[in-house]
C-alpha positions in Angstrom: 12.6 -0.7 8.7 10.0 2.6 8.4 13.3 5.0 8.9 15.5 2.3 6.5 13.4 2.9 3.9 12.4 6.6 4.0 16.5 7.2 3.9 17.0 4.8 0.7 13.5 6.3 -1.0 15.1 10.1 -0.3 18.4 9.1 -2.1 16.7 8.0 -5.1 15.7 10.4 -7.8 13.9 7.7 -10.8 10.9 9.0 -12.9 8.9 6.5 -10.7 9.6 6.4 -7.3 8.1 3.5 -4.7 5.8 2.5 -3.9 4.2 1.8 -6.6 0.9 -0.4 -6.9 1.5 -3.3 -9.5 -1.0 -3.4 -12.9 -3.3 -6.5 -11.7 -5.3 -9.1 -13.4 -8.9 -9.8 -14.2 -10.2 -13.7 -14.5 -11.3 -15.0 -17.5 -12.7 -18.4 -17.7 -10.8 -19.1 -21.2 -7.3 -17.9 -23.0 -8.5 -14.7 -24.9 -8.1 -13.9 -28.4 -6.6 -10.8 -29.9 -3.5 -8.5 -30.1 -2.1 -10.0 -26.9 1.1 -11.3 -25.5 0.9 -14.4 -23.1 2.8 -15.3 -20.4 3.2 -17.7 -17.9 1.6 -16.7 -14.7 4.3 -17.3 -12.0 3.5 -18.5 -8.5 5.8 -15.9 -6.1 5.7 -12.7 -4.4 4.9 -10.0 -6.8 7.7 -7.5 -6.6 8.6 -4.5 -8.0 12.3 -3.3 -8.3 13.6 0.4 -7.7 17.1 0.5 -8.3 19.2 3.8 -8.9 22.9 3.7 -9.0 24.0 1.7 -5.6 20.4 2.2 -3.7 18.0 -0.8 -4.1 14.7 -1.5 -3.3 12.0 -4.5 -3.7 8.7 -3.1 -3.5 5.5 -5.4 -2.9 2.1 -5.7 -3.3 0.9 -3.9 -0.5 3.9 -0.8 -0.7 6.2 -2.3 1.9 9.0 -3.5 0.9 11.0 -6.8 0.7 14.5 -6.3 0.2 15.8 -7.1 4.0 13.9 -11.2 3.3 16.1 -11.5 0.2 19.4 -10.3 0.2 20.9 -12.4 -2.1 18.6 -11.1 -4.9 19.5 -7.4 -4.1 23.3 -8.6 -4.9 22.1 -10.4 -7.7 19.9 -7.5 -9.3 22.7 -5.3 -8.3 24.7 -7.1 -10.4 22.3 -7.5 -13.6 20.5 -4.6 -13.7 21.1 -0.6 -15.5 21.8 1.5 -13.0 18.6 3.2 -12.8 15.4 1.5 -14.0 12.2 0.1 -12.6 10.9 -3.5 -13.2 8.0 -5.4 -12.5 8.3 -8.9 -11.8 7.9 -11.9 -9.7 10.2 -13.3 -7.1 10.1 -17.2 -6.9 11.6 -20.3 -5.1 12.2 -23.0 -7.6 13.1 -26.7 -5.8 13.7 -29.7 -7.2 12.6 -28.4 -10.8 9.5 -26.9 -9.8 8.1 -23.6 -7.8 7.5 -24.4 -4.0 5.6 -21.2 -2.6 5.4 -22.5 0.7 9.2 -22.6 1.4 9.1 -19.2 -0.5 6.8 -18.2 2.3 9.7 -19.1 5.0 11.5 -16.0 4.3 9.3 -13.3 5.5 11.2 -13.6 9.0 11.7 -11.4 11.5 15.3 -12.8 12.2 18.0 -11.4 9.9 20.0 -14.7 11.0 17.3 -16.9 9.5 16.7 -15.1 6.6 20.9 -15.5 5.6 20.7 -19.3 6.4 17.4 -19.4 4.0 19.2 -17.0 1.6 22.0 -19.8 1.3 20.4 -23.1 1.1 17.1 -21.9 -0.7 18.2 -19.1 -2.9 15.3 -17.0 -4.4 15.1 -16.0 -8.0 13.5 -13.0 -10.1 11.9 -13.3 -12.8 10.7 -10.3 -14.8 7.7 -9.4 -17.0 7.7 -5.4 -17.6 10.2 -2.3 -17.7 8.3 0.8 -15.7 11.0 2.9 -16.2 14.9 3.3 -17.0 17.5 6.0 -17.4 15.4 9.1 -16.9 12.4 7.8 -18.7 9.3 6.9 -17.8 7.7 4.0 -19.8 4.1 3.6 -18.2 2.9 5.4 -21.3 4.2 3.5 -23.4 2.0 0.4 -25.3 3.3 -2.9 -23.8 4.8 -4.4 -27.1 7.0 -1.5 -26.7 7.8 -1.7 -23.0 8.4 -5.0 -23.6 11.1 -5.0 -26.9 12.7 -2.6 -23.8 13.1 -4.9 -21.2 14.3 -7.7 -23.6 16.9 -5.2 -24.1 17.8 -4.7 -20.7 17.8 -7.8 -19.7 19.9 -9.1 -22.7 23.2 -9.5 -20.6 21.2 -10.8 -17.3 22.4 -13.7 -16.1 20.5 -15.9 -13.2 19.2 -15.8 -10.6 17.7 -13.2 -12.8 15.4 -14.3 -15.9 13.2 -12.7 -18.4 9.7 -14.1 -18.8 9.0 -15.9 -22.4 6.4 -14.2 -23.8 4.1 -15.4 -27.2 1.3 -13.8 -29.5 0.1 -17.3 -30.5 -2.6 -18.4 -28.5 -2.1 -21.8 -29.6 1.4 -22.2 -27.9 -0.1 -20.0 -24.7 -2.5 -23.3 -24.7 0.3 -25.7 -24.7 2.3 -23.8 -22.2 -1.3 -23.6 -19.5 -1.2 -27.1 -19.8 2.7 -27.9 -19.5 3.5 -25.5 -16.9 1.1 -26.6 -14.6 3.6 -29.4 -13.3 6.4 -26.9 -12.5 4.5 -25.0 -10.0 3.0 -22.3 -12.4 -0.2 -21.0 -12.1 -1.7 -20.9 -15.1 -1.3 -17.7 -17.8 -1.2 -14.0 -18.2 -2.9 -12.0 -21.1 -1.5 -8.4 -21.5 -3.4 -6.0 -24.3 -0.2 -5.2 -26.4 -1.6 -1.5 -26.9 -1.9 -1.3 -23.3 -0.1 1.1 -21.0 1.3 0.3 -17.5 -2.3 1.2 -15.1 -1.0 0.5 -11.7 -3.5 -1.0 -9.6 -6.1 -1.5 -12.3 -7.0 -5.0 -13.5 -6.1 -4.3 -17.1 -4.6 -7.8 -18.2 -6.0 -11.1 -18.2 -5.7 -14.0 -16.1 -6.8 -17.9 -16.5 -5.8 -20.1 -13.7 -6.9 -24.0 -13.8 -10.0 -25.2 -12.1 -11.3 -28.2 -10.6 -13.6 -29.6 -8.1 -13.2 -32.1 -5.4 -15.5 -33.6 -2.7 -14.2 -33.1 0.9 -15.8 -33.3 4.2 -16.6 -30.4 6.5 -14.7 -30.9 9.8 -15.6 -28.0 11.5 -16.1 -24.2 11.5 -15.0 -20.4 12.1 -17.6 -18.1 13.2 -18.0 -14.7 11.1 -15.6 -12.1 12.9 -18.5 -9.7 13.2 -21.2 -12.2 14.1 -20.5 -15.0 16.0 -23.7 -16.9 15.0 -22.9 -16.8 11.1 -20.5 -19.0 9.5 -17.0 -17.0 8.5 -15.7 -20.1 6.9 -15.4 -24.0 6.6 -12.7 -26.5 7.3 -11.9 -28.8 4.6 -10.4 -32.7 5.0 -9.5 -35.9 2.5 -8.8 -38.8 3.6 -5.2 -40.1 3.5 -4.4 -43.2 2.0 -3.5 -44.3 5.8 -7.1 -42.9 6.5 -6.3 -40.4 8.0 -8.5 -36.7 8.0 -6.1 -34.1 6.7 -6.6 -30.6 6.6 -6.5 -29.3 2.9 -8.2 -25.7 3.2 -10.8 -23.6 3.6 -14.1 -22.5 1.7 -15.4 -19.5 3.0 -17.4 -17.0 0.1 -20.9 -17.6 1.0 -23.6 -14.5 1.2 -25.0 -13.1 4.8 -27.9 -14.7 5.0 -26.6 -18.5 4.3 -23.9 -17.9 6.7 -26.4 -18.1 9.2 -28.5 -20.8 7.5 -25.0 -23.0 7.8 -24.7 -22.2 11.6 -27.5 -23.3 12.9 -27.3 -26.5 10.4 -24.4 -27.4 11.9 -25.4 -26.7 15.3 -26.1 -30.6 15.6 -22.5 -32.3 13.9 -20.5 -30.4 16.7 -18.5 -32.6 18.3 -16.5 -32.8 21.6 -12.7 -31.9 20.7 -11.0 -34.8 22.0 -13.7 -37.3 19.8 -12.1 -34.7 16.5 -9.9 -36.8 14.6 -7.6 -33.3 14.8 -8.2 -32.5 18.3 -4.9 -31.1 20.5 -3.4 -35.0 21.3 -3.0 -35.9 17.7 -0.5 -33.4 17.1 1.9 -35.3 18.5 1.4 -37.7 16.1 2.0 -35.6 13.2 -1.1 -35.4 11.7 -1.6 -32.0 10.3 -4.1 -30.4 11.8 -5.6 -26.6 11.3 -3.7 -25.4 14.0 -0.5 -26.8 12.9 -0.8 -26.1 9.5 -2.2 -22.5 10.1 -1.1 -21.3 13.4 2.0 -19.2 12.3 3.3 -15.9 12.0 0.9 -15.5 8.8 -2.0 -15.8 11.0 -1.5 -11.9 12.3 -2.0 -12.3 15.8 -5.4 -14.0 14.8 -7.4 -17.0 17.2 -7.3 -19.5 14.7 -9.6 -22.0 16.9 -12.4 -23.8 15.1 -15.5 -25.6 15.9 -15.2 -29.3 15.5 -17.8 -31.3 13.4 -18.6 -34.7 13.3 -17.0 -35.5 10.0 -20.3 -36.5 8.0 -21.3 -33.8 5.1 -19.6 -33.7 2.0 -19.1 -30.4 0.3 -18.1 -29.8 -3.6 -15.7 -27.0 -4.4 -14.1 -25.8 -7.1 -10.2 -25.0 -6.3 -7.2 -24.5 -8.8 -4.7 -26.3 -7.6 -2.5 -28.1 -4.8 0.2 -27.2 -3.5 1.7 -30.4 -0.6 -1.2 -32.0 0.8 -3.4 -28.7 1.0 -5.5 -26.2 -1.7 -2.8 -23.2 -2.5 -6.1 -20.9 -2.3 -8.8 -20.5 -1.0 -11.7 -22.5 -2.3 -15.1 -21.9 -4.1 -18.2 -23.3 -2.8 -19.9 -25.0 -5.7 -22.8 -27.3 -3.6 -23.2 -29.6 -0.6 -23.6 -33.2 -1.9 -25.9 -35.3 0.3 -25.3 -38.5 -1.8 -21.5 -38.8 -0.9 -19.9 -40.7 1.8 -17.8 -38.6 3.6 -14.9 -41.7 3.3 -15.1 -41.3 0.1 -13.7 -38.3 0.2 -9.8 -39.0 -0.6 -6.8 -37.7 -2.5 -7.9 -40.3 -5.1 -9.6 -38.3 -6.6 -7.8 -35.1 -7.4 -6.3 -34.3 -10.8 -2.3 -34.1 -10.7 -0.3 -32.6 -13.1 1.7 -33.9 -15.3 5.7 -33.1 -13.8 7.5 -30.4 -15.6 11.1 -29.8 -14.6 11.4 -26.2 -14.4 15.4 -26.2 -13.8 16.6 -26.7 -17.6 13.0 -24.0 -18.1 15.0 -21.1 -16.3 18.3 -22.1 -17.3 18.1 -21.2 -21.0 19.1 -18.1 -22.3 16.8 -15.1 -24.0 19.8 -14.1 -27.0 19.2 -18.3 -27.5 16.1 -16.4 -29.5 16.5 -13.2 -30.6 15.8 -11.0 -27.7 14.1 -14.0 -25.6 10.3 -13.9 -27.2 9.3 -17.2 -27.6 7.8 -18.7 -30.4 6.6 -22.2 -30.3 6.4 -25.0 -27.9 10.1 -26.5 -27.7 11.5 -22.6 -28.1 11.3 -22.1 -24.0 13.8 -19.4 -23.6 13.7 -17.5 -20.4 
């Protein structure tokens, strides 16, 4: 793949060449006021696309790229996009009328004969929120309001699986869409500056993501990976309605010297692995367990093993959302809460959103409003 892509970057001549580092995002706890555009903040694989005349690339996050997992969108891209130009954007797996990261998460596969199966029977989609460059021009300098009245006109003849992101100055319909989105599989909103250039790397936008807290029991431990006596993170269950323990994430942020507070508290819940409501002879069963769930070619080559617990403390933490049965991110640690019942601890009582069908969502067109800026709450043009 290293000698692939050195061959395709040395044919390409654009006024920004890969890889590049995408602009990131700061949290804030609230949607901003100002002279901003909002956006909503799509739940995918940030990608950035390099295309110059027949050579195509998809860029990531980390600089290696993407294009041999998706080879449907490089005909698709091919197809919609100027010959030479340089977009930022977001590549996503809608299903069913909503965004499913996890089957997104199938196509990083080392088998090219996977990946073509995948690419026919869950097609991905791009969606695209910024214009870096195109022609022989460079747009990073430019202010964002700008750079964005340019991709809205190169994107005017697009056609899907490739989408322009609705975008809104009125904080008031950003509100509406943090709330309705939620359902499809979004992940809450985007603030950009609209005097801001393109800072790769930098967090110079805005983010707000939802957040929550649920009560879950701690059902065992990982040890620090450079101290095996401090605490490197927690395993989180809820009870099924079936009652059944299932694994729903980790929490894992806490400072050195409570790390090793927690281990030796814990010392005394540890519990034989066969007495573990996941221990090794329940996988059989089904019942998702940390290893099932976990163990797979994300995991880097890394042991994965855990400690079990006696399932009896009760933990609060703060997370944003679920994606199946399990967190999509990693937790927060908000307090241990010694006046819960671990059986209490169930799917009850998590917050679901309201569905959103995301289909009819991507299916409208931008020239449906001038150029594809959306202006109020039924005007949902992507």
């Amino acid at each position: 793949m290293g000698a692939e892509r050195k061959a395709t970057i040395g044919i390409m001549r654009l006024p920004v060449m890969p890889p590049v580092a995408p602009m990131l995002a700061k949290s804030v706890p609230r949607i901003p006021e100002g002279p901003l555009s909002y956006e909503p903040k799509w739940d995918g694989f940030r990608a950035i696309i390099f295309r110059d005349g027949a050579e195509l690339e998809i860029g990531s996050r980390n600089g290696k790229p993407l294009t041999r997992y998706f080879p449907e969108l490089v005909a698709a891209l091919t197809h919609n996009l100027p010959d030479r130009c340089v977009l930022d954007g977001e590549i996503v797996l809608p299903v069913g009328g909503r965004l499913e990261f996890e089957v997104l998460q199938q196509r990083i596969h080392p088998a090219a004969s996977r990946i073509a199966l995948l690419a026919e029977e869950t097609p991905a989609s791009f969606v695209a929120f910024d214009l870096l460059a195109r022609g022989g021009e460079d747009h990073t300098g430019l202010p964002f309001a700008e750079r964005r009245r340019l991709l809205e006109e190169t994107l005017v003849g697009a056609r899907p699986p490739v989408y322009l992101t609705p975008a809104t100055e009125d904080s008031v319909v950003a509100a509406q869409w943090f709330e309705q989105f939620e359902g499809a599989g979004l992940d809450g909103i985007i603030a950009k500056p609209l005097g801001g250039t393109y800072q790769p790397n930098k967090r110079s936008m805005f983010k707000i993501k939802h957040e929550r807290t649920a009560d879950c029991v701690v059902a065992g431990y990982r040890t620090h990976k450079n101290d095996d006596e401090s605490i490197g993170s927690l395993l989180l269950g809820l009870y099924t309605d079936e009652g059944e323990l299932a694994a729903v994430g980790v929490v894992s942020a806490f400072p050195a010297a409570r790390r090793k507070e927690l281990f030796l508290e814990l010392q005394p819940l540890i519990t034989s692995p066969d007495d573990h409501p996941w221990s090794s002879a329940r996988e059989s069963d089904g019942t998702r367990t940390p290893r099932t769930a976990e163990g797979s070619r994300w995991s880097g080559g890394r042991d994965l093993t855990f400690t079990p617990l006696r399932p009896e403390r009760v933990i609060e933490v703060r997370y944003d959302h679920l994606e199946g049965e399990r967190f999509r991110h990693t937790t927060q640690f908000s307090r241990f809460r010694p006046d819960r019942d671990p059986g209490s601890c169930t799917y009850a009582q998590l917050e679901e959103a309201v569905a959103f069908d995301l289909t009819e969502f991507l299916m409208n067109r931008p020239e449906q409003t001038g150029a594809g800026t959306v202006q109020d709450e039924s005007d949902t043009a992507l």
